[in-house]
C-alpha positions as CSV (number, residue, x, y, z in Angstrom):
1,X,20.2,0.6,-29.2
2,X,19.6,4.5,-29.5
3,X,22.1,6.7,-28.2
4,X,19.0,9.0,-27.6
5,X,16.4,8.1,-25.8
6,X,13.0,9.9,-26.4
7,X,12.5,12.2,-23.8
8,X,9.7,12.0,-20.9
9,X,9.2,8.8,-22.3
10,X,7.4,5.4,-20.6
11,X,9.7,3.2,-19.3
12,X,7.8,-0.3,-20.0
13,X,9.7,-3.4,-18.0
14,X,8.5,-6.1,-20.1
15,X,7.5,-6.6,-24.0
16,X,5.4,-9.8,-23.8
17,X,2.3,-10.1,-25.8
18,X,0.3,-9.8,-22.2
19,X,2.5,-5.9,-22.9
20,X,1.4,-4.8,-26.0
21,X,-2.0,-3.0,-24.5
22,X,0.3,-0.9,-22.4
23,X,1.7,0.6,-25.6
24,X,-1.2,0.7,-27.5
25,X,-2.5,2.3,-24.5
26,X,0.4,5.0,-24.1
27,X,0.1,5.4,-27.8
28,X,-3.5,6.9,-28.3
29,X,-1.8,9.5,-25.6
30,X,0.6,10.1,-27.1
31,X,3.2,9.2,-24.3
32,X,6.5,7.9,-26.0
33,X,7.7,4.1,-24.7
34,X,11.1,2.5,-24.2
35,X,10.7,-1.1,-23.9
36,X,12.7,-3.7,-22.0
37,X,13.0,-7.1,-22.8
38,X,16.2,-9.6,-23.3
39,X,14.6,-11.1,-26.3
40,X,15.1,-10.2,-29.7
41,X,11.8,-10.6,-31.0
42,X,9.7,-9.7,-28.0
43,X,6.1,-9.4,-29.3
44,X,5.5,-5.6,-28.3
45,X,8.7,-4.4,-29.4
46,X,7.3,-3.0,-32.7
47,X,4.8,-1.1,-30.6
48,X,7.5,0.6,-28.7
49,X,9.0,4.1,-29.6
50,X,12.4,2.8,-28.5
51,X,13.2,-0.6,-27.6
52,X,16.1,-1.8,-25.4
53,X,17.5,-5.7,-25.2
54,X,18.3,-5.8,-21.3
55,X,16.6,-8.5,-18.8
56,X,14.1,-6.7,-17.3
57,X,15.7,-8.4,-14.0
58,X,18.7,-6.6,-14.3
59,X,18.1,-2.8,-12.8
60,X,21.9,-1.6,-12.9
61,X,22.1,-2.6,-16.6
62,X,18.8,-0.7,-17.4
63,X,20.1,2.2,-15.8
64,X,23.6,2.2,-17.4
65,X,21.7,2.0,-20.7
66,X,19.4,4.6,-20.5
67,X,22.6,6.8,-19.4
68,X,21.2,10.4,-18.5
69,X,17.5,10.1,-19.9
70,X,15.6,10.0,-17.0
71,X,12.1,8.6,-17.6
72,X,8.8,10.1,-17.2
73,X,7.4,7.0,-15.5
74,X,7.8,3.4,-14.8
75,X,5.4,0.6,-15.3
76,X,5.1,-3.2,-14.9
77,X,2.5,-5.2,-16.9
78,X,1.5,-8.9,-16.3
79,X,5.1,-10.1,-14.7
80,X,6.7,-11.0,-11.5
81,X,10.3,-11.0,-12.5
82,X,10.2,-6.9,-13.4
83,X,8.6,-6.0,-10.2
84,X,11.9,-5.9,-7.7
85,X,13.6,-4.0,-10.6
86,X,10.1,-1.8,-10.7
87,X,10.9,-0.7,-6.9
88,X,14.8,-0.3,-7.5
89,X,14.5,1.9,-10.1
90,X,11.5,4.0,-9.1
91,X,14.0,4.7,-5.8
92,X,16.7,5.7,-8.1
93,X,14.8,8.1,-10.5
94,X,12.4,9.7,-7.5
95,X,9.1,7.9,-9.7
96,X,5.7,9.0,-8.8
97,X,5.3,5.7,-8.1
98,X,7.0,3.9,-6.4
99,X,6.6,-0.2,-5.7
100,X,6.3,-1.3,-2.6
101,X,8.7,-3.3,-0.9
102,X,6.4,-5.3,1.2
103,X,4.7,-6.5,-2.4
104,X,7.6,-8.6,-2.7
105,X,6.3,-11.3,-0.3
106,X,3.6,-11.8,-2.8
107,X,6.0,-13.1,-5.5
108,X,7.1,-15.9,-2.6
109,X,4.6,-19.0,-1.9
110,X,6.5,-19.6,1.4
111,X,6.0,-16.1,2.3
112,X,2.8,-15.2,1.3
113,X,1.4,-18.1,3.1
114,X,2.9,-16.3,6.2
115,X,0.7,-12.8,4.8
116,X,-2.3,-14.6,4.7
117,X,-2.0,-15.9,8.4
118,X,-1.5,-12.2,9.8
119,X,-4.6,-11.4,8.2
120,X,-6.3,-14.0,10.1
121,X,-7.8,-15.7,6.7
122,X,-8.4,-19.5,6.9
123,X,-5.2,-21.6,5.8
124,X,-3.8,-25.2,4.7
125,X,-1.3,-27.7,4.9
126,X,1.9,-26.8,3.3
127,X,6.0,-27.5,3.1
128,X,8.6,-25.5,1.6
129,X,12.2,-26.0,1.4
130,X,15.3,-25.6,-1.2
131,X,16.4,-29.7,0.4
132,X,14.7,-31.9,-2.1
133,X,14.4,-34.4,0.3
134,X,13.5,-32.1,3.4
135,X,10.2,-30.8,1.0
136,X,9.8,-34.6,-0.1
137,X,9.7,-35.8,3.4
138,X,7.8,-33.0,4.6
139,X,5.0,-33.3,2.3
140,X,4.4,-37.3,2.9
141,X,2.7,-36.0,5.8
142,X,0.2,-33.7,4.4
143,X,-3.6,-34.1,2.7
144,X,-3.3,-35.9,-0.6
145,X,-3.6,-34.7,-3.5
146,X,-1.1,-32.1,-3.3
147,X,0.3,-29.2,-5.9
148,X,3.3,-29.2,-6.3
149,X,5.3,-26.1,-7.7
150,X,8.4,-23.4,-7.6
151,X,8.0,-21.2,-4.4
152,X,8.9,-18.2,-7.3
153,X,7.0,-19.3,-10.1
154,X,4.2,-18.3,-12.1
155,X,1.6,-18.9,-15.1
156,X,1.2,-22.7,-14.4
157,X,5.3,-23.3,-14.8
158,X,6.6,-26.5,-13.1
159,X,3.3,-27.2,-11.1
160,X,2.3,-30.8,-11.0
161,X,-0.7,-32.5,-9.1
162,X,0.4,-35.3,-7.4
163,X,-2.1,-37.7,-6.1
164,X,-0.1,-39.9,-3.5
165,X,3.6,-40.0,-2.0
166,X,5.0,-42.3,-4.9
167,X,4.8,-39.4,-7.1
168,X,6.4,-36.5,-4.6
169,X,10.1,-36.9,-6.5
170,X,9.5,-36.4,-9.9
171,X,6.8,-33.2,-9.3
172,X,9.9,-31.8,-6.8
173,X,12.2,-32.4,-9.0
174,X,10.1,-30.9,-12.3
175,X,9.2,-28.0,-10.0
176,X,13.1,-27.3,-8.8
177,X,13.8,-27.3,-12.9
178,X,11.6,-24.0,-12.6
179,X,12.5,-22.2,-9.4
180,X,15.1,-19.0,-9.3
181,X,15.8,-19.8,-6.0
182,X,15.9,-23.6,-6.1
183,X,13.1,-23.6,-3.8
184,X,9.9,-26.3,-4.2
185,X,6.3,-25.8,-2.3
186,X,4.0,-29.0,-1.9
187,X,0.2,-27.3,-0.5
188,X,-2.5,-29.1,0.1
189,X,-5.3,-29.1,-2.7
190,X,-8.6,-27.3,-1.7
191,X,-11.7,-28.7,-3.2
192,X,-14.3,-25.8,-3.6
193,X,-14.9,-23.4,-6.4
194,X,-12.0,-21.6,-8.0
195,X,-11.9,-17.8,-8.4
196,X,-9.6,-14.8,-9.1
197,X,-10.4,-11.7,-7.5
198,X,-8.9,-8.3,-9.3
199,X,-8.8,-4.9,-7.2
200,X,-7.4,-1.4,-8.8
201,X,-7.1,0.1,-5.4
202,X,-6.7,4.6,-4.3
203,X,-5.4,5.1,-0.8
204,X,-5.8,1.3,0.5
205,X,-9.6,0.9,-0.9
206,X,-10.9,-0.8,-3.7
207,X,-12.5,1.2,-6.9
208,X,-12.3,-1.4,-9.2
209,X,-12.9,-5.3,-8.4
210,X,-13.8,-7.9,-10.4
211,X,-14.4,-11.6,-9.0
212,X,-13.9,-14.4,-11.3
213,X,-14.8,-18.0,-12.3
214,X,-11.8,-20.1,-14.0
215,X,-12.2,-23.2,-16.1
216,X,-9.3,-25.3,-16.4
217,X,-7.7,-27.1,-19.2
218,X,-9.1,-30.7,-19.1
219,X,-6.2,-33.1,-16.9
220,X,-3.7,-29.3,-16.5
221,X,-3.5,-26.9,-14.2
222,X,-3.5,-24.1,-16.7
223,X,-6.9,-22.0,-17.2
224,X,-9.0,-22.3,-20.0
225,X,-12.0,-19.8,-19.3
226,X,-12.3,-16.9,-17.1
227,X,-15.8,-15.9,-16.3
228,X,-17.3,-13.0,-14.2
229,X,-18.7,-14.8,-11.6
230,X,-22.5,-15.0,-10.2
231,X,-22.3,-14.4,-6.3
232,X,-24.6,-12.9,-4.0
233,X,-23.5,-9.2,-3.0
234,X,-22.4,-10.3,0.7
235,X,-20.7,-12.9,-1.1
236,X,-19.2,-10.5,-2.9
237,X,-18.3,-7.8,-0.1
238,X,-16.9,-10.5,1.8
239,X,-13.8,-11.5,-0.6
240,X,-13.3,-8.2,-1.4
241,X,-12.8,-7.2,2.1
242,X,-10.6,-10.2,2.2
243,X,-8.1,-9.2,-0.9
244,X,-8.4,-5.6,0.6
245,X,-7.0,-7.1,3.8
246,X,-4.4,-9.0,2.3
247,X,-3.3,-6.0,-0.2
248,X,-2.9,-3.6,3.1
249,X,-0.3,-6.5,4.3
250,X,1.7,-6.4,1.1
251,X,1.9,-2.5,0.9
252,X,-0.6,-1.7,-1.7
253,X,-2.0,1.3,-1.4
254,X,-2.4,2.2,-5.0
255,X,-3.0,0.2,-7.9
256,X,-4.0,-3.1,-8.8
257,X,-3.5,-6.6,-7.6
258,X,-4.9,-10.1,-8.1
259,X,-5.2,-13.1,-6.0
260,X,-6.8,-16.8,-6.7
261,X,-8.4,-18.3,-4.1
262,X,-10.8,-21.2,-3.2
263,X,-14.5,-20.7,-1.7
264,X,-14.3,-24.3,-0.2
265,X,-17.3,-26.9,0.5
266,X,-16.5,-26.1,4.0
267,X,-18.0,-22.3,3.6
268,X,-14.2,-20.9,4.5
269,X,-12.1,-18.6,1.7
270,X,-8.5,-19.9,1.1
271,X,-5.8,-17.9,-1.0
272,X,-4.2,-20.2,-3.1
273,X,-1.5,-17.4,-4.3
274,X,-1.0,-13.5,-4.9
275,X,0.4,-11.9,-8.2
276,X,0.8,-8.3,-6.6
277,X,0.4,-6.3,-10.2
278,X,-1.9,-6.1,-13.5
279,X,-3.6,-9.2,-14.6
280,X,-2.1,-11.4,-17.4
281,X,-4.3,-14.1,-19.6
282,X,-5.9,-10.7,-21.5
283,X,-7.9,-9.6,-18.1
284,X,-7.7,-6.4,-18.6
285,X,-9.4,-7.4,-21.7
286,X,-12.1,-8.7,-19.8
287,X,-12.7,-5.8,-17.4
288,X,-13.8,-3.4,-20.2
289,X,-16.0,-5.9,-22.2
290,X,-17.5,-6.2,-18.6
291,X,-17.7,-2.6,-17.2
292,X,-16.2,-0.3,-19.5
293,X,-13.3,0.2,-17.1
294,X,-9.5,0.7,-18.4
295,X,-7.4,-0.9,-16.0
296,X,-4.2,-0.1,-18.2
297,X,-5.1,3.3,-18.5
298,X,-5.0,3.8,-14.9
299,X,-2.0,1.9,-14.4
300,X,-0.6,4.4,-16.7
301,X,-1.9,7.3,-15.4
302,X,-0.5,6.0,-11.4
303,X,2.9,5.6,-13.3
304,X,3.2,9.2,-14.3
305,X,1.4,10.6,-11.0
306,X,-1.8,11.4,-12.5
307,X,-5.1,11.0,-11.5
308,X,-6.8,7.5,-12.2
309,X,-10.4,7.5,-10.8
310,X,-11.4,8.5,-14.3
311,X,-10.6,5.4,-16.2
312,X,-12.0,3.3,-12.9
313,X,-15.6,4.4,-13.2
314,X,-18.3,1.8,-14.8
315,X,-19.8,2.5,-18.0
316,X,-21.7,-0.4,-18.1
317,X,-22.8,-3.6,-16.0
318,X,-22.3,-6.9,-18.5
319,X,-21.1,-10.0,-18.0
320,X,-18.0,-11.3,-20.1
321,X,-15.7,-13.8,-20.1
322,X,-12.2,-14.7,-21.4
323,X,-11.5,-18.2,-23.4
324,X,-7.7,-18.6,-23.7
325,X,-6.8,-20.5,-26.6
326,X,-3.9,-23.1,-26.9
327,X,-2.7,-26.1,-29.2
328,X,-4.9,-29.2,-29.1
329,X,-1.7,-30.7,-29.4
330,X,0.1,-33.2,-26.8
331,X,3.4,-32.4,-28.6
332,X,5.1,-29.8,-30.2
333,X,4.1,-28.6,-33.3
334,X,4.4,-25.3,-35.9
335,X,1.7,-23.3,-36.7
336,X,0.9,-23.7,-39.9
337,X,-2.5,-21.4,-40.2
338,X,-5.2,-20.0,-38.2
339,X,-9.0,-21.0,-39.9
340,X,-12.4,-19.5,-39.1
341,X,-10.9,-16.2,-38.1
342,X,-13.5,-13.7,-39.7
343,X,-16.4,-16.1,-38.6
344,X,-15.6,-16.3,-35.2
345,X,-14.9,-12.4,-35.3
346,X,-18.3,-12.2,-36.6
347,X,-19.9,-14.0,-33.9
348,X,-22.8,-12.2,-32.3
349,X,-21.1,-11.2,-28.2
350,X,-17.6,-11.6,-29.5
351,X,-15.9,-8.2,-28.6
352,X,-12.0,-9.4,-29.4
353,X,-9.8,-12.1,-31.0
354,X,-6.2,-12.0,-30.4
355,X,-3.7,-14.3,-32.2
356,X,-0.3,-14.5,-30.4
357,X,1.1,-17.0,-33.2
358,X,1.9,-16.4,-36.3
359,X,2.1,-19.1,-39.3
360,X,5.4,-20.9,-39.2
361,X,5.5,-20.2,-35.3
362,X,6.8,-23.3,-33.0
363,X,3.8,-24.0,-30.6
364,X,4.1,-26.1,-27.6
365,X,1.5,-28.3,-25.6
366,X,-1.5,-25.9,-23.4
367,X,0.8,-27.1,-20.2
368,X,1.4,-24.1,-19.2
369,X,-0.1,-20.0,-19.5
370,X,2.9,-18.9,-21.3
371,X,2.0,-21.8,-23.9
372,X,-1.5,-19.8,-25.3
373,X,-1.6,-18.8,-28.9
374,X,-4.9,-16.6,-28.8
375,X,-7.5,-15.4,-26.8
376,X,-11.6,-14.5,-27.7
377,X,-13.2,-12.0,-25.4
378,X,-16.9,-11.7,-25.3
379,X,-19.6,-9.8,-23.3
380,X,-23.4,-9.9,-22.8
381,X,-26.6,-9.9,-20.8
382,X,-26.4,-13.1,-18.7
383,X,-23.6,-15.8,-18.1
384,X,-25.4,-18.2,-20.6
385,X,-24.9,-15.9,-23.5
386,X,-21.6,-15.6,-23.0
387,X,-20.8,-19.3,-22.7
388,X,-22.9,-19.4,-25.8
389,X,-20.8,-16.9,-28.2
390,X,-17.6,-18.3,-26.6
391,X,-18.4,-22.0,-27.3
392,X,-20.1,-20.7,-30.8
393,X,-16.9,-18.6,-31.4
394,X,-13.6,-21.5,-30.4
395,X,-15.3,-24.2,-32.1
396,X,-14.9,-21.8,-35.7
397,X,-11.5,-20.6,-34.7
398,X,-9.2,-23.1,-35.2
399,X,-4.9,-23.2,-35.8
400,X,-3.7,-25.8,-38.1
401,X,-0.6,-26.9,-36.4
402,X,1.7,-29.8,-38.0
403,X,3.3,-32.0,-35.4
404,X,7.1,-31.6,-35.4
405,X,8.2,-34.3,-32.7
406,X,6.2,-37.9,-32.1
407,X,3.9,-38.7,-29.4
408,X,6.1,-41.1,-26.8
């Protein structure tokens, strides 16, 4: 690790690949980056200026590390687990931005299902409880099917549908393997249409939303496609007053947020969970194909105290969608190559391709958001041509990966 730090640099809690725009971004301005991350080989370490092996969890250790530098800014891409240490050092170093405590709730099920009632928003049946057989018992009793997941989790990890009471131990028990706290959720599953609402908010109102369609891996609970989605503008008004309620619970005043929710058959919104910061599963990605907005940049620029309306204002009205790519495998496997890369780059909509694995890469089964390999953005005039360049685009783009463990 340096003993010097670069000075008035970007303090960066987190180094995933869902990161590396946040360098790239503080790159082209030319702000320097210290990047956090416990892993050796963190995918946006060699984007950093300065990297620096510490859990991003662990707030005293990043302080004792960077010593006397004080940083410029702090910022916090697509992960929970950084956010509490966002807040704790933003308090410490006197940040321009600070997080707010009252986000926190966001990163709990439990809790956030508590949020959601103050704000007078439609609910459903749920049980929480760290007793594996308090949750099992108290989840017998609810509407079946049921998800089952870690009241701390996210990106899909330890979530299991269950379909009737016989199979309530092994999803609790999967899901407990997952939770920091030890703590398992069964809710009730809302049939309607699944969306993803983003907001970039300035002083508790929305400049930036974007309401989306998902597509879900065929039999999983992980998303496949993320589409702008086609409602009606009171339609559209009403959910974003909804998130804009729910944000003014949490404490967000400034910045982003994202929430999934349900429109259900029976006409009534239901928020299915919070993630109270950026967008992961290359969003951002999304919102400039669709807009010409630069969500990052903003975050960026709220970091360091600086204006932000400028990277917030439309450029262009498009629709665009996301297809997040994963192995076709129901096993592990190793990447042996990635075929059809230049077609598929060349297909006519196609705005990005990004590979996340490498050749000789381990690759793991699509059970999971953490588990993609790639991603292909794409924009255009109407929601058909996008569907179209996206199909056209995944079925030329295809990784070569070897089995390395036998189907049971």
């Amino acid at each position: 690790m340096p003993e010097n730090w670069p000075l008035n640099a970007l303090l960066v809690l987190g180094a995933s690949e869902e990161h590396i725009p946040l360098y790239q971004e503080a790159g082209r301005r030319g702000i320097p980056t210290i990047a956090v991350d416990m892993r050796s080989e963190a995918p946006a370490f060699p984007f950093a200026d300065a990297v620096m092996q510490v859990s991003t969890r662990d707030a005293e250790a990043i302080a004792d590390t960077l010593g006397d530098t004080r940083p410029a800014g702090i910022v916090v891409g697509a992960t929970d687990a950084a956010l509490p240490t966002w807040r704790v050092l933003g308090l410490r170093y006197g940040m321009p931005y600070v997080y707010p405590e009252a986000a926190l709730a966001g990163l709990d099920k439990a809790a956030f299902h508590e949020v959601v009632a103050s704000c007078g928003v439609a609910g459903y049946g749920w049980a929480a409880s760290d007793d594996p057989g308090e949750v099992t018992a108290k989840a017998a009793g609810l509407r079946f099917p049921l998800m089952v997941k870690p009241v701390d989790g996210s990106g899909s990890k330890g979530v299991t549908r269950v379909t009737s009471p016989d199979g309530l131990l092994a999803a609790i028990a999967r899901a407990h393997a997952y939770s920091a706290s030890g703590t398992v959720i069964a809710e009730e599953f809302i049939h309607g249409r699944q969306l993803t609402i983003d907001l970039f908010l300035r002083d508790g109102t929305s400049v930036m939303t974007c309401i989306k369609d998902q597509a879900l891996v065929a039999g999983r609970s992980v998303v496949r496609r993320i589409s702008t989605a086609q409602l009606s503008p009171a339609q559209h008004r009403r959910l974003e007053g909804v998130a804009e309620r729910l944000c003014g619970a949490l404490g967000i005043v400034n910045g982003p947020a994202n929430f999934d929710l349900v429109l259900g058959e029976d006409g009534h919104v239901r928020i299915v969970e919070a993630n109270p910061r950026l967008s992961g599963d290359s969003i951002p990605r999304l919102h400039e194909a669709a807009y010409g907005v630069n969500v990052v940049g903003a975050l960026i620029a709220l970091a360091l105290g600086e204006p932000f309306d400028a990277y917030l204002t439309p450029t262009r009205d498009a629709h665009a969608a996301v297809e997040l790519l994963g192995s076709p495998l129901h096993v592990e496997g190793e990447l042996t190559t990635w075929e059809g890369v230049a077609e598929a780059r060349d297909v006519p909509g196609v705005t990005g391709i990004e590979l996340y694995a490498k050749p000789g890469d381990p690759v793991h089964p699509h059970d999971q958001s953490g588990h993609k390999i790639g991603m292909i953005t794409a924009a255009g005039p109407s929601p058909a041509d996008v569907a179209a360049a996206l199909d056209k685009a995944s079925s030329l783009l295809r990784p070569i990966i070897r089995p390395t463990q036998e189907a049971s």
